[in-house]
C-alpha positions in Angstrom: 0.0 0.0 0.0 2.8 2.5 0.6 4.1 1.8 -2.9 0.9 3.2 -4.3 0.9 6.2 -2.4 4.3 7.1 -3.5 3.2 6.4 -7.0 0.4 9.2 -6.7 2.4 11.7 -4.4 5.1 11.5 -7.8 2.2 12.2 -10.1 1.0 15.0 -8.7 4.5 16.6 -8.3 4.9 15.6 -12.1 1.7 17.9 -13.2 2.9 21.8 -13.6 0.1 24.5 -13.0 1.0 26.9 -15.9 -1.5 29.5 -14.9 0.9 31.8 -12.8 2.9 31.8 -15.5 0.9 32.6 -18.0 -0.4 35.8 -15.5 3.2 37.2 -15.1 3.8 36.3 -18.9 0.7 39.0 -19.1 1.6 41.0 -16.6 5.4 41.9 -18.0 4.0 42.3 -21.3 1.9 45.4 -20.5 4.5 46.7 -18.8 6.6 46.6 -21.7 3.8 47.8 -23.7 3.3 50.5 -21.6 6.8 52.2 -20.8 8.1 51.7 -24.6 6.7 54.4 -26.0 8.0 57.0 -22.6 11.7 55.4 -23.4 11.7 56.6 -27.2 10.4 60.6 -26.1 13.0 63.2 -25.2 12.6 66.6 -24.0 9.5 68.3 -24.6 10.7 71.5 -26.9 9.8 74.4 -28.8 12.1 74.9 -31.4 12.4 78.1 -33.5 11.0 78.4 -37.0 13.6 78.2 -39.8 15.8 76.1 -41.7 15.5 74.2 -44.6 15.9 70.2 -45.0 19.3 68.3 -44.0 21.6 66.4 -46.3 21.4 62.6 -45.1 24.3 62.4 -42.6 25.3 58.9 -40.8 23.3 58.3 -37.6 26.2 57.1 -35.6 28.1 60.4 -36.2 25.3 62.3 -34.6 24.8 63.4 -30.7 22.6 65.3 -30.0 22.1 67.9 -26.7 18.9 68.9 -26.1 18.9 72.0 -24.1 15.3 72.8 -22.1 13.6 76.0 -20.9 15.2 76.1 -17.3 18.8 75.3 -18.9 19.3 71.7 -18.2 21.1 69.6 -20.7 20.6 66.1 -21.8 23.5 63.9 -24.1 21.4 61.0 -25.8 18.3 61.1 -23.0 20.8 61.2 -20.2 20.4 64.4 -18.1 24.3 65.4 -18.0 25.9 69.2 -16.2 27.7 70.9 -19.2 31.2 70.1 -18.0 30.0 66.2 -18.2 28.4 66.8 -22.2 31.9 68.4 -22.8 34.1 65.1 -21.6 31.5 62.8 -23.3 31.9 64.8 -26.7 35.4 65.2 -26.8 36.2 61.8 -26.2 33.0 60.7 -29.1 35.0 62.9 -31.6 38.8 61.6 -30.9 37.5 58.1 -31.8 35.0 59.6 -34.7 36.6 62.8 -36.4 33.5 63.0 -38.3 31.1 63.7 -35.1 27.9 66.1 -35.8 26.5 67.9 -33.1 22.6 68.4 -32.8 22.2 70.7 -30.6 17.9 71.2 -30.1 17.5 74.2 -28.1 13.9 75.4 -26.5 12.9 78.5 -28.6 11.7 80.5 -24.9 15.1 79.2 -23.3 18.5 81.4 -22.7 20.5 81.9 -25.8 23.8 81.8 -23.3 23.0 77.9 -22.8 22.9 77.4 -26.7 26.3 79.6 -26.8 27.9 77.2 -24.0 27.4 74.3 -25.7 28.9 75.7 -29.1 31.6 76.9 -27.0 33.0 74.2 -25.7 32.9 72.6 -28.8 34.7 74.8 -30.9 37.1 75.0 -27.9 38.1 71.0 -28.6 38.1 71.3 -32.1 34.5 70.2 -32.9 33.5 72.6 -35.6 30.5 70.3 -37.0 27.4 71.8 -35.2 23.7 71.7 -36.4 21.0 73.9 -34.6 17.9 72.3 -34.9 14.9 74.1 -35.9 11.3 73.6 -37.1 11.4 73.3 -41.0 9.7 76.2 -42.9 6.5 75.0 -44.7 6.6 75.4 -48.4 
């Protein structure tokens, strides 16, 4: 008799309840769903009208600094004090001479901020800078 009780206790271990999987499975995927689209969004900015359309550049020669109303800066979504944006872009264009700057300023924001930034690069030798701005409608 003990032999068959064993024999039941093992098929009941054997059986996998794949419902509390299947909820976290669920679970994870709407929180995936819901904080992609909050990753791929940067600073909320006004640019300034102007400018005409860019010649295709290489997207891996590009960094951009986004610059907001209050001043703060941000290197590729990473919320960086200017001294930190300068290190990081020196040492992106000594291993890429062909770096681009994008530099997307807030139209209400200080202009000194914008003229930091452009500072500093010209200071190291970075002369390829690109002010973004809202395309003109034609």
């Amino acid at each position: 008799m003990r032999r068959f009780s064993q024999r039941n206790a093992l098929v009941t271990l054997s059986e996998i309840n794949i419902t509390p999987l299947l909820d976290l499975a669920f679970v994870l995927l709407i929180i995936f769903i819901i904080t992609t689209p909050l990753l791929e969004q940067s600073m909320p900015l006004k640019l300034p009208k102007g400018g005409q359309a860019e010649k295709p550049v290489d997207m891996k020669d590009i960094r951009t600094v986004e610059i907001s109303v209050r001043g703060d800066y941000t290197l590729g979504k990473v919320r960086m004090s200017l001294d930190q944006i300068e290190n990081n872009l020196v040492k992106d264009f000594k291993m890429n001479p062909n770096l681009v700057v994008r530099i997307r300023a807030d139209r209400d924001g200080k202009n000194a901020d914008t003229y930091a930034i452009i500072d500093r690069c010209r200071k190291n030798g970075i002369t390829r800078i690109d002010l973004r701005t809202d395309p003109t409608a034609k």
